[in-house]
C-alpha positions as CSV (number, residue, x, y, z in Angstrom):
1,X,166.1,19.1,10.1
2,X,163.9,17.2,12.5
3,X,164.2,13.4,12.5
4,X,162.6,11.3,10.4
5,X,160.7,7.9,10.5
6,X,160.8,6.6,7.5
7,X,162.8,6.3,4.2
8,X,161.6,4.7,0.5
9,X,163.5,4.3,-2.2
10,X,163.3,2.9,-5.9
11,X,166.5,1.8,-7.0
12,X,167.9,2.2,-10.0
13,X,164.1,4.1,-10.9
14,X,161.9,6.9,-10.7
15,X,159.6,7.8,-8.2
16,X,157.0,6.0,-7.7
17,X,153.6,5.3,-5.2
18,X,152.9,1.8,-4.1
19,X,149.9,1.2,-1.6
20,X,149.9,4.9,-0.8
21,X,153.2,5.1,0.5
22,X,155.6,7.1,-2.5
23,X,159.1,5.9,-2.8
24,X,162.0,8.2,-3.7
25,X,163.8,8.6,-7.4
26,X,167.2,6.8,-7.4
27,X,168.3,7.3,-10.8
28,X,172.4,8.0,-10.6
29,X,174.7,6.8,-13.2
30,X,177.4,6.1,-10.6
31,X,180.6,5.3,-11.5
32,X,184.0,3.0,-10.5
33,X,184.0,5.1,-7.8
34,X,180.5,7.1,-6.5
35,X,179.0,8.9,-3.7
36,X,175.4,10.3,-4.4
37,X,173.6,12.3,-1.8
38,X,169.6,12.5,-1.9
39,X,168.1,14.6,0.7
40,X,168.0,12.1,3.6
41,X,169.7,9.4,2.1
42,X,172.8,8.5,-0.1
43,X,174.6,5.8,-1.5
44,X,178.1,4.7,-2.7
45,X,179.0,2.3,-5.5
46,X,182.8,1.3,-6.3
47,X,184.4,-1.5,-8.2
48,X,184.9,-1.9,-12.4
49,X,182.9,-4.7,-14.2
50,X,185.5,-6.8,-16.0
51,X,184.6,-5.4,-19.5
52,X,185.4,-1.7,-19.8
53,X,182.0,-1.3,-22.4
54,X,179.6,-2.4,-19.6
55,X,176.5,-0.2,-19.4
56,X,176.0,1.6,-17.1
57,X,174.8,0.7,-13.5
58,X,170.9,0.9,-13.8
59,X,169.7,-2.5,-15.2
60,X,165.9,-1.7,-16.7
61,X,163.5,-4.9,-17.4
62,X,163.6,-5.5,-21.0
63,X,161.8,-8.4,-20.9
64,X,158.3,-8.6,-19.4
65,X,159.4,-11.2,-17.2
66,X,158.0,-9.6,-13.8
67,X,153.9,-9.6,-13.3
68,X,153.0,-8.4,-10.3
69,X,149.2,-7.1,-9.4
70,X,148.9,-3.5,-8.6
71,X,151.4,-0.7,-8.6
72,X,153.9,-3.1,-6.7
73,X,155.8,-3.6,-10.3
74,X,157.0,-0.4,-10.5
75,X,159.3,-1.3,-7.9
76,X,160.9,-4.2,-9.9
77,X,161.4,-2.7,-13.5
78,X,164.5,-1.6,-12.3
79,X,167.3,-2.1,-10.0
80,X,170.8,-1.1,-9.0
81,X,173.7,-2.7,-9.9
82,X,177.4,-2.5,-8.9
83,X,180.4,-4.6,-9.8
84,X,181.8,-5.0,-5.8
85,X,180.3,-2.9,-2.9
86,X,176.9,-1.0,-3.2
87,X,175.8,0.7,0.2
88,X,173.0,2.8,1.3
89,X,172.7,5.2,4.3
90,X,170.3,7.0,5.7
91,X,170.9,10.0,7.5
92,X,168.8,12.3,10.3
93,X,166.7,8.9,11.5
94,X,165.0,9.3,14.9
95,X,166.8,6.8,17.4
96,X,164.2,3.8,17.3
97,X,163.8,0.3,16.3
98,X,163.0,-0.1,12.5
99,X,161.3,-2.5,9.9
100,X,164.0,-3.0,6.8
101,X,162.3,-4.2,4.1
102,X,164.7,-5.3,0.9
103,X,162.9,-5.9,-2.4
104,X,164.6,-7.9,-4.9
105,X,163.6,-9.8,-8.0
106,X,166.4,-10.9,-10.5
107,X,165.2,-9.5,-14.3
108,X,169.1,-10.1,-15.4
109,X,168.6,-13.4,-16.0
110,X,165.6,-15.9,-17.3
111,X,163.7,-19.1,-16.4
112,X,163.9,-20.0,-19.9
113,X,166.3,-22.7,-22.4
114,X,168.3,-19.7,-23.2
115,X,171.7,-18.9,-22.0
116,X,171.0,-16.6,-19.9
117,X,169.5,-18.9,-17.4
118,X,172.8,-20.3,-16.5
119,X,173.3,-16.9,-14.3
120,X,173.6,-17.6,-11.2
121,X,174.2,-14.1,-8.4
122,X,175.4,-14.6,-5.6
123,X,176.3,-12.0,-2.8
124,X,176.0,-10.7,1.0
125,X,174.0,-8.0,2.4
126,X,175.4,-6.5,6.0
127,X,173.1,-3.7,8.0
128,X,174.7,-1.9,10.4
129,X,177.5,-3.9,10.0
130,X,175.9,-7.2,10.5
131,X,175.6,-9.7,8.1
132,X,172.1,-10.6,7.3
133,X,172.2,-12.4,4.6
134,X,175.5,-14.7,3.2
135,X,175.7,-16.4,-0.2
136,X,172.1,-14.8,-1.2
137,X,171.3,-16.0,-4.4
138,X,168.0,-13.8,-5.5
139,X,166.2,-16.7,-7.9
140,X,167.1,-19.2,-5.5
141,X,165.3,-17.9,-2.6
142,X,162.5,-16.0,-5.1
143,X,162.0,-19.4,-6.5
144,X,162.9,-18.3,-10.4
145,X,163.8,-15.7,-12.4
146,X,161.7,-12.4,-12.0
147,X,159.5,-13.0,-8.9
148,X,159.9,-10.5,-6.3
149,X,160.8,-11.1,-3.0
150,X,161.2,-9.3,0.1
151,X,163.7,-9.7,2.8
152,X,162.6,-8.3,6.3
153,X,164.8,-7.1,9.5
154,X,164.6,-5.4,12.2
155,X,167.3,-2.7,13.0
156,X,168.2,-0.7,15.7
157,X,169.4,3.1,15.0
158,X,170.9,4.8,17.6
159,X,172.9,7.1,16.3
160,X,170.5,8.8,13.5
161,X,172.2,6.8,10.9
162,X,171.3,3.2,9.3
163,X,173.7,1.9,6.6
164,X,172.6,-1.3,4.0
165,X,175.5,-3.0,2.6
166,X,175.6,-5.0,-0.3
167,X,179.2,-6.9,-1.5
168,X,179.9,-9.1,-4.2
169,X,182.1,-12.0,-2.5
170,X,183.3,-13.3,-5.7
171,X,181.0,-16.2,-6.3
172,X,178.6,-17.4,-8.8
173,X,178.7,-16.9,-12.6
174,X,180.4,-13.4,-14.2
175,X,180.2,-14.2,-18.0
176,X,176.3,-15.6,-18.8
177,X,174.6,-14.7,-20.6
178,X,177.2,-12.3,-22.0
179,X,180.8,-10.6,-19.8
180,X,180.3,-8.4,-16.9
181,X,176.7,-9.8,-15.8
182,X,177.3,-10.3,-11.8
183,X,177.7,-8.1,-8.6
184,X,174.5,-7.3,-6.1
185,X,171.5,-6.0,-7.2
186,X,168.7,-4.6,-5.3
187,X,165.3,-3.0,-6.3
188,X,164.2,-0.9,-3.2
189,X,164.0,-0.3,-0.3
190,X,162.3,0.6,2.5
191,X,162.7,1.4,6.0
192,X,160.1,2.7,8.6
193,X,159.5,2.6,12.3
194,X,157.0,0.6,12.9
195,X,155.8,2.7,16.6
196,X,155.8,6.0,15.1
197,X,152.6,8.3,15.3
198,X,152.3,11.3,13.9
199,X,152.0,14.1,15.8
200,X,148.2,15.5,16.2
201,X,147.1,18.2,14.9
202,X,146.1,20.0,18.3
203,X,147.7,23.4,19.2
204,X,147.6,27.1,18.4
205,X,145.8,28.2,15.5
206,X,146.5,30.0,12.4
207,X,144.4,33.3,11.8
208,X,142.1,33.2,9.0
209,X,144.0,35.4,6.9
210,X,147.6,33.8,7.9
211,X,146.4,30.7,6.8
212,X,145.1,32.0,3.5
213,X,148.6,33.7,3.3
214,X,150.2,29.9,3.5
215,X,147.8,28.1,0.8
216,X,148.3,31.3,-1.9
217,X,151.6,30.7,-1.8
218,X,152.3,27.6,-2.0
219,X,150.2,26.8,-4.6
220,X,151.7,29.4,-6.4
221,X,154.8,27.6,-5.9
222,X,153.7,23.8,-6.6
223,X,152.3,25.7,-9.9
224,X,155.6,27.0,-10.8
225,X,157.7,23.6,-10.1
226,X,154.8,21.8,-12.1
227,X,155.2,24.4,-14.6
228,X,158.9,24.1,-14.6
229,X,158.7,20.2,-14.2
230,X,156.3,20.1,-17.6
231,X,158.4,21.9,-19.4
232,X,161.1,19.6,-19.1
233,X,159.7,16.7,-18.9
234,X,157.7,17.1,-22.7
235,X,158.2,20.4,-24.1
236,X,161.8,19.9,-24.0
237,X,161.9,16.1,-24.9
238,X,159.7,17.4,-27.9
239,X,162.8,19.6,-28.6
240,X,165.2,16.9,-28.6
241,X,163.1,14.6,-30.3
242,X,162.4,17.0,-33.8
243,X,166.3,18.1,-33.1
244,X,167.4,14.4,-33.8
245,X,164.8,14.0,-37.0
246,X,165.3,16.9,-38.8
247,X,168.9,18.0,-37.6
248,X,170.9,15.7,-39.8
249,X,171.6,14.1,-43.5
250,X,168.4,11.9,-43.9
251,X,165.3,14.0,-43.5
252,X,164.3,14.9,-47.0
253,X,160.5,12.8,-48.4
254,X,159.5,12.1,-44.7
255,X,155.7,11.4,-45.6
256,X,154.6,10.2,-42.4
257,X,151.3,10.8,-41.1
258,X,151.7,13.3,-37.5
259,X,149.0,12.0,-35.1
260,X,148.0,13.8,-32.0
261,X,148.3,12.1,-28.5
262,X,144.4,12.7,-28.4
263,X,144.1,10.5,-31.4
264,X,146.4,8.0,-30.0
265,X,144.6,8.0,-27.0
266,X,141.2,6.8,-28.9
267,X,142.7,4.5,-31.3
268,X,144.1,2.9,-28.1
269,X,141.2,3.1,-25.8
270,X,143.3,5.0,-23.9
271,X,146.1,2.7,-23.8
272,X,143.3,0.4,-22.2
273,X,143.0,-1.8,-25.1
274,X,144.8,-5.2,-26.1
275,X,148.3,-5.8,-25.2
276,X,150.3,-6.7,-28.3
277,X,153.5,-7.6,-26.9
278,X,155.8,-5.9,-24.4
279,X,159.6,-5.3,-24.0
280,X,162.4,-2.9,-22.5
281,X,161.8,-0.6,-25.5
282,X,157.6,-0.4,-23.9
283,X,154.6,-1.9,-25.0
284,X,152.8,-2.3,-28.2
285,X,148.8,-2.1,-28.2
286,X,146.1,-2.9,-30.8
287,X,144.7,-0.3,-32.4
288,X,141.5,0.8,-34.3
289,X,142.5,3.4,-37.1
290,X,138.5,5.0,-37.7
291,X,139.0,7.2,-41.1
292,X,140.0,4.1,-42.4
293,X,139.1,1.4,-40.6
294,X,142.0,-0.2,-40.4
295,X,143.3,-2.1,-37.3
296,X,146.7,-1.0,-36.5
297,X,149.9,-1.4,-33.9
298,X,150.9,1.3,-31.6
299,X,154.4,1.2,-30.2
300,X,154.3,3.5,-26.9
301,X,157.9,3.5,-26.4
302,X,159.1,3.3,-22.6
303,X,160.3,6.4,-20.7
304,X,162.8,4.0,-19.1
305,X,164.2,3.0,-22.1
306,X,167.8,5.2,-22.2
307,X,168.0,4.4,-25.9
308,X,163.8,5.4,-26.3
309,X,164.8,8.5,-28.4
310,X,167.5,7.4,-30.7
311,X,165.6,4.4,-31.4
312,X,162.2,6.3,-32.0
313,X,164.4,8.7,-34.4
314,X,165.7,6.0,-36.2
315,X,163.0,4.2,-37.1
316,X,161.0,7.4,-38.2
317,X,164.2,8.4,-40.3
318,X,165.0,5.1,-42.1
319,X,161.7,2.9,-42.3
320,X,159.3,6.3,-43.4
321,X,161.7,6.3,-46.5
322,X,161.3,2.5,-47.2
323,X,159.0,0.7,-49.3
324,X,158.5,-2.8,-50.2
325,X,156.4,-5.3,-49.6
326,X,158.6,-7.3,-47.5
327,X,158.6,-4.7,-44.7
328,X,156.6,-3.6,-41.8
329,X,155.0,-0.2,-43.0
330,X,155.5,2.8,-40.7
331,X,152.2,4.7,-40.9
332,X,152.4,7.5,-38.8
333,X,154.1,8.8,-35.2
334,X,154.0,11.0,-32.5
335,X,155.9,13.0,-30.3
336,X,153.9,14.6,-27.8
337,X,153.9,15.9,-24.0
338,X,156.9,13.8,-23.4
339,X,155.3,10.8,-25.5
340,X,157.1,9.1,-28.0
341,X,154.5,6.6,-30.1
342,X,154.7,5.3,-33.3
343,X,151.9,3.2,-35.3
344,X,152.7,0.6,-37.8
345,X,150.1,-1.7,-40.2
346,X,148.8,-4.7,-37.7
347,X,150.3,-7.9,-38.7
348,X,147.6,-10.4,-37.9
349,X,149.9,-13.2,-37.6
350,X,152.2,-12.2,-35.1
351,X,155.8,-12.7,-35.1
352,X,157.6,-16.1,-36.7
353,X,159.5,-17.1,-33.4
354,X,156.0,-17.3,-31.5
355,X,154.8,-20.3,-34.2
356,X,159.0,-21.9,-34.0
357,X,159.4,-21.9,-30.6
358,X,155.9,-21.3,-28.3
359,X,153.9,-24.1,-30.2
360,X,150.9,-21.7,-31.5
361,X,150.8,-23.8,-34.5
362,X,152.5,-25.7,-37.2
363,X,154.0,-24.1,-39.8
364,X,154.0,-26.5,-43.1
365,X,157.5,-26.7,-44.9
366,X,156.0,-24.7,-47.9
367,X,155.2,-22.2,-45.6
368,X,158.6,-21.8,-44.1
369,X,160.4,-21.8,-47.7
370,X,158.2,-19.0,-48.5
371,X,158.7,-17.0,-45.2
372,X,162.8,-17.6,-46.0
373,X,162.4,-15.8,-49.7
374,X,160.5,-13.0,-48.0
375,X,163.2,-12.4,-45.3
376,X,165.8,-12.7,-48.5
377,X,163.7,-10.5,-50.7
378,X,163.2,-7.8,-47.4
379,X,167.4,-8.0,-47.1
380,X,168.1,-7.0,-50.6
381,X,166.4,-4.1,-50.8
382,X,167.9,-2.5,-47.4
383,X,171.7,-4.0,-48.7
384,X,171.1,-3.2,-52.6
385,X,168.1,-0.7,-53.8
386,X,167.9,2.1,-52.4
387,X,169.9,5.2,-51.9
388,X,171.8,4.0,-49.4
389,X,172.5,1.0,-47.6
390,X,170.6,-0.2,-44.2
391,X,172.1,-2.2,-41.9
392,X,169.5,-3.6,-39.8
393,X,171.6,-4.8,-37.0
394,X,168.6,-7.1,-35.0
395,X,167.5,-9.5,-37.8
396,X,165.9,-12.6,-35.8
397,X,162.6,-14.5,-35.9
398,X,161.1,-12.2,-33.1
399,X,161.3,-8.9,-35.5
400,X,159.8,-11.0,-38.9
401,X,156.2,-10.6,-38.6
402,X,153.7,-12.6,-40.6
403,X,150.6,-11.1,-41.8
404,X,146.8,-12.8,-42.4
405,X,148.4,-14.8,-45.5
406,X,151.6,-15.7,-43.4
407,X,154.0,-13.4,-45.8
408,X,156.8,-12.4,-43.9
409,X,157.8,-8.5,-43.7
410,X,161.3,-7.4,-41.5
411,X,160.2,-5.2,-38.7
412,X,162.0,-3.0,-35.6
413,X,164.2,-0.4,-37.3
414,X,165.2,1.0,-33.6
415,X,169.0,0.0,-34.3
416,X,168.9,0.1,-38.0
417,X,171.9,2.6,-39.6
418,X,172.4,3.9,-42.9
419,X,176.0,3.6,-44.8
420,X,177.4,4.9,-48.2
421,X,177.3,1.9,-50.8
422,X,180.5,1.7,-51.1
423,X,181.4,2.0,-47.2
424,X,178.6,-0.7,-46.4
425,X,180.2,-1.0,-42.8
426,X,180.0,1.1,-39.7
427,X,181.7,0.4,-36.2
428,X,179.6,1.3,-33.4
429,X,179.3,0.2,-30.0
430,X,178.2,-3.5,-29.7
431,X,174.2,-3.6,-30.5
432,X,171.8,-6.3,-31.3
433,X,171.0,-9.6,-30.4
434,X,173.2,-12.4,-28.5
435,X,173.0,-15.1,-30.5
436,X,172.2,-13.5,-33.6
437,X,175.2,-11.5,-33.6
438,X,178.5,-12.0,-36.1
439,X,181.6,-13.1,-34.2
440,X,183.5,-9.7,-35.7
441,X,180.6,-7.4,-34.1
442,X,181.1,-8.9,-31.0
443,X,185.2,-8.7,-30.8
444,X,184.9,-5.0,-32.5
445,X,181.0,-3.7,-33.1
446,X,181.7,-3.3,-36.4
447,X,178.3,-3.8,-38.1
448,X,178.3,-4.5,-42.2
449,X,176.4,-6.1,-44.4
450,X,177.7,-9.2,-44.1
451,X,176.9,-9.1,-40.3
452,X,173.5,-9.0,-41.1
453,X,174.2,-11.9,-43.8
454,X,175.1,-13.8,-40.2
455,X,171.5,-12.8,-39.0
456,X,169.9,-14.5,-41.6
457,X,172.2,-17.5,-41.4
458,X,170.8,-18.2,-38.1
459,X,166.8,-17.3,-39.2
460,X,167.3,-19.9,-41.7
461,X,169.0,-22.6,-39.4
462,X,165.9,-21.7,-36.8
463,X,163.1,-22.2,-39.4
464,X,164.9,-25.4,-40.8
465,X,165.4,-27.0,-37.7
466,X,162.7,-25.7,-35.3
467,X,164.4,-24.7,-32.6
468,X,166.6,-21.5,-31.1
469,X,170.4,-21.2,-32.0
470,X,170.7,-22.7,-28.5
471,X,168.7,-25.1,-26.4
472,X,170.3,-26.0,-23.2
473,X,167.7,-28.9,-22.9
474,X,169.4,-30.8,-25.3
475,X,173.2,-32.8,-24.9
476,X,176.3,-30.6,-25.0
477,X,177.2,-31.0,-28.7
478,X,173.3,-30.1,-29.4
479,X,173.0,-27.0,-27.4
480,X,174.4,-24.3,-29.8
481,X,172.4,-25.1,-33.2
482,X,175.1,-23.7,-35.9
483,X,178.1,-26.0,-34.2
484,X,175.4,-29.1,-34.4
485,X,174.1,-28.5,-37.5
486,X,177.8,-28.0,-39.2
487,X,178.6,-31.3,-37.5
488,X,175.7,-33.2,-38.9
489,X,177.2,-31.9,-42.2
490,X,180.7,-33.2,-41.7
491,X,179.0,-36.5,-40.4
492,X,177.1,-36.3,-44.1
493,X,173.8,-36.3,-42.2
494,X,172.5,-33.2,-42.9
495,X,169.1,-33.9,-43.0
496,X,168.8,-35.4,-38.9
497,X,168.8,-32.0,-38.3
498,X,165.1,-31.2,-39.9
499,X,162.5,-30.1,-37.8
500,X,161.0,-33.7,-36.4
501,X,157.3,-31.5,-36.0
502,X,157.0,-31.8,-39.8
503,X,157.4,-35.4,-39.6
504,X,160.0,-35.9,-43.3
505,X,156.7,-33.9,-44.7
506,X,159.3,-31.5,-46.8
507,X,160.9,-30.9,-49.9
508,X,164.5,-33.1,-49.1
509,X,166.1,-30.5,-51.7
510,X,164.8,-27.4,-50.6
511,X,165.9,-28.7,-46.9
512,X,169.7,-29.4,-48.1
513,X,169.7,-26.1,-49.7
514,X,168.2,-24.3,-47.1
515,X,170.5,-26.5,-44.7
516,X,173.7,-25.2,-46.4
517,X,172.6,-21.7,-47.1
518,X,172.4,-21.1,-43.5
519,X,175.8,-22.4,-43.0
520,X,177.0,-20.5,-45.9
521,X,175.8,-17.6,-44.3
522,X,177.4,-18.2,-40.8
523,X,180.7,-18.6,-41.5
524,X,183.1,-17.3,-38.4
525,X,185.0,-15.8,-41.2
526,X,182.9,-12.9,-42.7
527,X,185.2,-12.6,-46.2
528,X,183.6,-16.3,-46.9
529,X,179.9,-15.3,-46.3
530,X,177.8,-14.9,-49.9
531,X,176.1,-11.8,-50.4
532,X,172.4,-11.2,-49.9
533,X,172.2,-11.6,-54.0
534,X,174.2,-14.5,-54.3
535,X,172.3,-16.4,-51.1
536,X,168.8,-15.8,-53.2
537,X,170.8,-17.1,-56.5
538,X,171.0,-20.5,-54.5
539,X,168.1,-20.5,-52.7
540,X,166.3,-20.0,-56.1
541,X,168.4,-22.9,-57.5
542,X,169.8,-20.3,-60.0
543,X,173.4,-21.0,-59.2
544,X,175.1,-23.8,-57.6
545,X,175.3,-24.7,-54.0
546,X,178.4,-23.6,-51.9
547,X,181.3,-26.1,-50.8
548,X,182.3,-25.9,-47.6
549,X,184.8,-27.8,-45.5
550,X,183.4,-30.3,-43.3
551,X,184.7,-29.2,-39.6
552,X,183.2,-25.6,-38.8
553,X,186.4,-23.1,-39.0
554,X,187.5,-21.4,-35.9
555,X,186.5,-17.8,-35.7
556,X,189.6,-15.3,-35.7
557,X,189.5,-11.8,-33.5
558,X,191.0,-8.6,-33.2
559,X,193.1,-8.7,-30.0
560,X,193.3,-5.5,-29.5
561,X,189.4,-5.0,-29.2
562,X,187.9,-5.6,-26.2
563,X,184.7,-8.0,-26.4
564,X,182.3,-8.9,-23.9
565,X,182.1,-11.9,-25.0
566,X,185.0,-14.3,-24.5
567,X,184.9,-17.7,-26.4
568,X,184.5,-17.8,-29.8
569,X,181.2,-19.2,-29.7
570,X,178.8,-16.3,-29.9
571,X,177.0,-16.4,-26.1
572,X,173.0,-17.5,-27.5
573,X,169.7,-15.8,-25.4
574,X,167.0,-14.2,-26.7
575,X,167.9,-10.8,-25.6
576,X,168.2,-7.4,-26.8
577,X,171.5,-5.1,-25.9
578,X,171.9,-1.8,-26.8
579,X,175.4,-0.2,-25.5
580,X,174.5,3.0,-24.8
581,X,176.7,5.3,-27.4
């Protein structure tokens, strides 16, 4: 092989072009202990993350956090991770001096008042056995959470090879927002010699019919690896896909409409159109349904997202077979060319946490009571009427949706599961959403119903008090919102808690209730949560309000799980998980 100039990489992603200059897949699950070899480059990972259910070592965006103009964001919706030494080589360099560039923006953590922007990452990077960088805290230097930043050097190679190190010293935070979140991470690289000229094109020439010879073949060859590459890339996923719909118990009455990507493609305006929202699952777009001229939402799910099929599956399985009013109806999907999309009715008032939290407007107390009996109503139909029971795992105010009259309908299916009725519990792998999340799924992943009791215990503290289950703006006893709230109950001064935006302009009964359902429903011990039935009893003023002790209990776990979580205050952020299975 003759020497190269120049190497790219994505890390942790799939190729890509930025500014004309294409930068390599890098896309290995590695390992405790890993050596991957590309063509020209390579890289070895070692080191265990302190919880042995960490994910795996590719951390995808799943939050939006990173705008950057142009193509340059490709390069930071992922990144490489490792728990202790990550290092890169590159091999078969021409001897020169080189231009290192090392692109790094931290999408692990947030700018936000959630948790998870108490992370702080802190490592060294060596080249060629230098150190160029000690103590390098990524959101430091980037000035927040999720801005890129690039780190330049220049290196000499003389001996063909360049090697990058990164090393975790053992500094900075390794359990926020949740166990096992530290250890260098990088985004790509890039390394080029800055002198080098190609060489020109002068010389002998190619006959006429040699040359032909040359372009016949290989573009007979780029045909067949496109062909080859298209295959697998959407015929087969389209395989998988209809495999995991109709290859299992729940398939029977799936009346879902089957749209084509072409139709997609015009609803969408060619995925032009209006942005709905965006996450690590992909983005959501407004729609414009013609035949009957209907607005609509389409989910494009992400090609990134490792969990894209199970989750697309799952919500075509269980919410195509649901109907009530108090849910988001599924109108149609498709799976097509390596596309999974699915369309849903348009609910013209967003999602609850954007009128809570991000000040759109003021919801009245009537309002919120309503939005509360909705979100009941929506849970005792999954728990109690149909053929089986759903678990919906991710209950919290992001995923209730509010349409033009501001009735709320339960939404996002992606980690829903359906259990026997008399089972009514399923252990898993820890999914859902810190600081919605029971204190028993986080020592064991056992979801039940009374888990997702827990998720409504905290919806109903949120819309109560008007504010997240935790604020790290406020004092120390006022930064997780179910310890403050149980406090002001002990302290008989329930009521300080209210939302001060609605100015005492609320029902002081319906807030007590509400106040003490929501506590009812978070218990740390789930054998002491109500049921869905008997929390819409009280909340109806049907049956009597529960008694419960005035200091919060202390949760109790398994010791012989292994959490990623360590104290028995759930960890609070706004962010999804999904471990993968």
């Amino acid at each position: 092989m003759s020497s190269l100039h120049f190497v790219h990489i994505n890390c942790g992603g799939r190729i890509t072009t930025v500014n004309d200059t294409t930068y390599e897949a890098d896309y290995d699950q590695a390992g405790p202990s890993t050596f991957y070899r590309s063509t020209n480059w390579a890289f070895s990972s070692t080191g265990i993350f302190l919880s042995d259910d960490r994910p795996d070592d590719i951390l995808v965006l799943n939050n939006g956090q990173v705008s950057v103009d142009g193509d340059e964001e490709e390069l930071y919706t992922n990144a490489r991770l490792a728990p202790s030494s990550l290092t890169y080589y590159a091999f078969c360099l021409a001897n020169a001096t080189y231009t290192v560039n090392l692109h790094f923006a931290e999408i692990q953590f947030t700018d936000d008042q959630t948790y998870s922007s108490l992370g702080r990452r802190i490592f060294d990077v060596y080249i060629q056995g230098k150190q160029e960088l000690k103590d390098f805290n990524i959101e430091e230097e980037a000035g927040g959470a999720g801005i890129p930043i690039v780190k330049k050097f220049t290196v000499n190679v003389s001996d063909g090879t360049l090697e990058i190190h990164f090393r975790w010293a053992g500094k900075g935070t390794t359990s926020m927002p949740e166990r096992s979140i530290y250890g260098p991470l990088i985004s790509a690289i890039s390394v080029l010699d800055p002198g080098y000229k190609p060489p020109s094109k002068s010389g002998g020439r190619i006959s006429t019919a040699t040359m032909a010879g040359i372009v016949a073949g290989a573009t007979s060859a780029t045909l067949l690896i496109v062909g080859i590459f298209w295959w697998n890339c959407c015929y087969k996923l389209d395989d998988e896909v209809s495999g995991v719909l109709f290859g299992d118990e729940f398939q029977n009455g799936m009346e879902l409409r089957k749209f084509s990507l072409v139709q997609i493609a015009k609803m969408t305006n060619n995925f032009n159109g209006e942005k709905l929202g965006k996450g690590g699952f992909g983005v959501v777009y407004k729609g414009y349904l013609r035949d009957s001229d209907t607005y609509v939402a389409v989910k494009r799910i992400s090609k990134a997202s490792k969990q894209g099929i199970k989750e697309y599956a799952s919500e075509v399985k269980i919410i195509s077979q649901l109907r009530h009013k108090n849910l988001v109806k599924l109108i149609g999907q498709c799976h097509e060319k390596g596309e999974l999309i699915l369309v849903y009715e348009l609910m013209a008032n967003s999602s609850l946490d954007s009128y809570l939290f991000k000040g759109k407007t003021l919801l009245t107390w009537e309002v919120r009571f309503k939005i509360v009996q909705d979100l009941a109503s929506a849970l005792f139909y999954l728990h109690e009427e149909g053929d089986h029971c759903v678990l919906h795992r991710d209950i919290k105010a992001s995923n209730i949706m509010l349409d033009s009259s501001f009735n709320a309908k339960l939404g996002d299916f992606g980690l829903a599961r359906l259990v026997d009725h008399e089972k009514a519990s399923q252990t898993t792998h820890l999914a859902g959403t810190l600081g919605y999340l029971a204190p028993e799924c986080v020592s064991s992943g056992k979801a039940s119903k009374e888990s997702d009791v827990y998720s409504f215990g905290v919806v109903a503290l949120e819309i109560a008090c008007g504010r997240r289950s935790i604020e790290s703006k406020y004092e120390e006893s006022q930064v997780p919102l179910v310890a403050w709230v149980w406090d002001s109950y002990g302290s008989q001064r329930l009521l300080d808690v209210a939302d001060p935006k609605l100015s005492m302009n609320f029902d002081a009964k319906q807030m007590e209730c509400l106040l003490m359902i929501g506590l009812w429903c978070v218990h740390p011990d789930q054998h002491f949560r109500p049921s869905i039935r008997q929390t819409i009893q009280v909340l109806n003023f049907e049956a009597p309000w529960p008694k419960l002790p005035s200091t919060r209990p202390t949760a109790t776990y398994n010791a012989q799980i292994t959490s990623e979580i360590q104290t028995s205050e759930p960890c609070f952020s706004d962010m999804s998980i999904m471990v993968p299975r």
